[in-house]
Every structure is written in structure tokens, then in C-alpha cells.
C-alpha positions in Angstrom: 11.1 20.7 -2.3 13.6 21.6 0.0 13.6 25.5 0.7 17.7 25.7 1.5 20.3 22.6 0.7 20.9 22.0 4.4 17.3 20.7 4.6 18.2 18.1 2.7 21.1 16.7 4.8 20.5 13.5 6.9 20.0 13.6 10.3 23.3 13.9 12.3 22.4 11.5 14.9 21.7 8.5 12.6 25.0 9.8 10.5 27.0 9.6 13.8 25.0 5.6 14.9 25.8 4.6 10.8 29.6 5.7 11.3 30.3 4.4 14.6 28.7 0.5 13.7 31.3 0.6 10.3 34.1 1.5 12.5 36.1 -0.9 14.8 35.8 0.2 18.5 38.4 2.9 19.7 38.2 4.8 16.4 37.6 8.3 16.4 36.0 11.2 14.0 36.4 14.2 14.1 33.1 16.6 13.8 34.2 17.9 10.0 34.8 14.2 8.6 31.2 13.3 10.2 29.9 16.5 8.4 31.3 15.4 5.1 30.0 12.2 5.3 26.3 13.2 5.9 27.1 16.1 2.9 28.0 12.7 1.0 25.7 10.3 2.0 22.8 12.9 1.2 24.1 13.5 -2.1 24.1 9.8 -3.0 20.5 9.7 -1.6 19.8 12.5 -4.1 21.4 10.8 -6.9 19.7 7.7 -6.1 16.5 8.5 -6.1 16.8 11.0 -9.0 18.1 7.8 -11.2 15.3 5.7 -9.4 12.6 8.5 -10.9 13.8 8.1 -14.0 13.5 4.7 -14.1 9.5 5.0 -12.7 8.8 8.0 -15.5 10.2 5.6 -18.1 7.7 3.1 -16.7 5.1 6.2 -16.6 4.8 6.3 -12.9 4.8 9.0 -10.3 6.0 6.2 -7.3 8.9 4.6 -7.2 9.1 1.3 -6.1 11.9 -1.5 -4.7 12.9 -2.0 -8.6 13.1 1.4 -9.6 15.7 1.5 -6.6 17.6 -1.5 -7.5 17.6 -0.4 -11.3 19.1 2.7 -10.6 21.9 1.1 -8.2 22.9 -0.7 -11.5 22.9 2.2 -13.5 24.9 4.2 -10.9 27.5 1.2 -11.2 26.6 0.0 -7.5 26.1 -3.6 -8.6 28.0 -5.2 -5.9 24.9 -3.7 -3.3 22.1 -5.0 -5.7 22.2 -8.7 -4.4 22.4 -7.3 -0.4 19.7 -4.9 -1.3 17.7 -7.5 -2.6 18.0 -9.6 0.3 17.2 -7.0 2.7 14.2 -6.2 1.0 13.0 -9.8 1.0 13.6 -10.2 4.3 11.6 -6.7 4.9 8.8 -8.5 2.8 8.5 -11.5 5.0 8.3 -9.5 8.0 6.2 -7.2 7.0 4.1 -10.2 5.7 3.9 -11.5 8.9 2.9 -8.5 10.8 0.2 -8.5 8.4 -1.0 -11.8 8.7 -0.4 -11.8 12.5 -3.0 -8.7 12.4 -5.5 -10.3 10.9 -5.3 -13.6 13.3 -5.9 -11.0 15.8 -9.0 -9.4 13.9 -10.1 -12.7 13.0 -10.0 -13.7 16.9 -11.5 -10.5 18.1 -14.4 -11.0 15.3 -14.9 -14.6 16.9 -15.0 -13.3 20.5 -17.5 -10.6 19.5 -19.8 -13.4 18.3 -19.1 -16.2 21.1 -20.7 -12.8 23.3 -23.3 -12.0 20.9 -24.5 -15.4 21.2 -24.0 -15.7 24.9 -26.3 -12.1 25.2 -28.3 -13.6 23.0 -29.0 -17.0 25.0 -29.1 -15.1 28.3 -32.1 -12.7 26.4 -33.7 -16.1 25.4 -33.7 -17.6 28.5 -34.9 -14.6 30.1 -37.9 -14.5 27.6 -38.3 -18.7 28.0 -38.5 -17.7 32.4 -41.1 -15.1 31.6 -43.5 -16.9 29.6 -43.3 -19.6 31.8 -44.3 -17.1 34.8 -47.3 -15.9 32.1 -48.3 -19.5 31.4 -48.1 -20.5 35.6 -50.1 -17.1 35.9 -52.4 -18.0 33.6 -53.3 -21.5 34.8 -53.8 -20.0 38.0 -56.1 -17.6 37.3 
């Protein structure tokens, strides 16, 4: 855990990008509102995931997952996120999908390329052998 509470504050650069794409362009803040809101913001993270662990002990898990998240929205009366939230982590499911499935198209091609040259090494070693024995065999016949 945390050794003083200010570890637990978010980082003020991604507080400062997160404020400045909600407001309309031209809008100021001042340094002490953009410190309140990362005090804020890290509270509700706090909250958030202290509701989502309770939801995963009730379930008798140390990890929390997506649901436990989602859950715990609902029980902090956040409802009107859950169906966004939901969204956003299907779409984050079908990319992450993707990638996946993308990787192993590349592993699979890479496995295929390793053979085609294991083969071709292999055919060059055989016709290597085939040359020499006929050398042995025309060696043989002459002598």
C-alpha cells in the first residue's frame, strides 16, 4: 500500500490531458481546481475499486475483473456509465482479440517459413549426398 496519501493521486499530466478534452477550447483552469480534481478523481478510483473488491471477496476472489467493476458502478449509483463502460470494454475485447489472433497469423507464418527452409536445407543436403554417390558410383566403375 501506499506509504503517504499523495502516492495515491493520479498523475497530473493525464489529470491535466482528461480536463482539457471535457472542456470547450478557450477555457481555462486554474492550478488549485486541477489539484482538486486529481484529489477527486483519486478518491473515486479508491472508492471504486474498494466496492469492486467487495464484490470479488463475495465471489471468493483475490482479482477483480470487468464485472466486479461494473457491479460496483451500480452500487455506487453510477448506473448511467454502466452501459458506456460496457461498451468500451467490448470494444477493448475485440481489439485485444484481434491483436491476438493477428499474433498468431504471424507465428503461424513464421512456423511455416521455418519449415519451407528446413525442407529447402534439407533438399539441398539430399542432393548434395545424391552428387556424391554418383561421383562414388562413376569412381567405382572406373576403377
Amino acid at each position: 500500500m501506499a506509504e503517504r496519501p499523495e502516492d495515491l493521486n493520479l498523475p497530473n499530466a493525464v489529470i491535466t490531458r482528461i480536463i482539457k478534452e471535457a472542456l470547450p477550447d478557450g477555457v481555462n483552469i486554474s492550478k488549485e481546481a486541477r489539484s482538486a480534481i486529481s484529489r477527486a478523481a483519486s478518491v473515486f478510483v479508491l472508492y471504486a475499486t474498494s466496492c469492486a473488491n467487495n464484490f470479488a471477496t463475495k465471489g471468493k476472489r483475490k482479482t477483480l475483473n470487468a464485472g466486479d467493476v461494473l457491479s460496483a458502478m451500480e452500487e455506487m449509483e453510477f448506473q448511467r456509465f454502466v452501459a458506456p463502460l460496457k461498451e468500451s470494454l467490448e470494444v477493448y475485447r475485440r481489439e485485444q482479440k484481434g491483436k491476438k489472433e493477428a499474433r498468431k497469423d504471424k507465428d503461424k507464418k513464421a512456423d511455416s517459413e521455418e519449415q519451407d527452409k528446413s525442407r529447402e536445407e534439407d533438399n539441398d543436403d539430399d542432393d548434395e549426398r545424391m552428387e556424391e554417390e554418383e561421383q562414388n558410383d562413376e569412381e567405382e566403375v572406373d576403377n
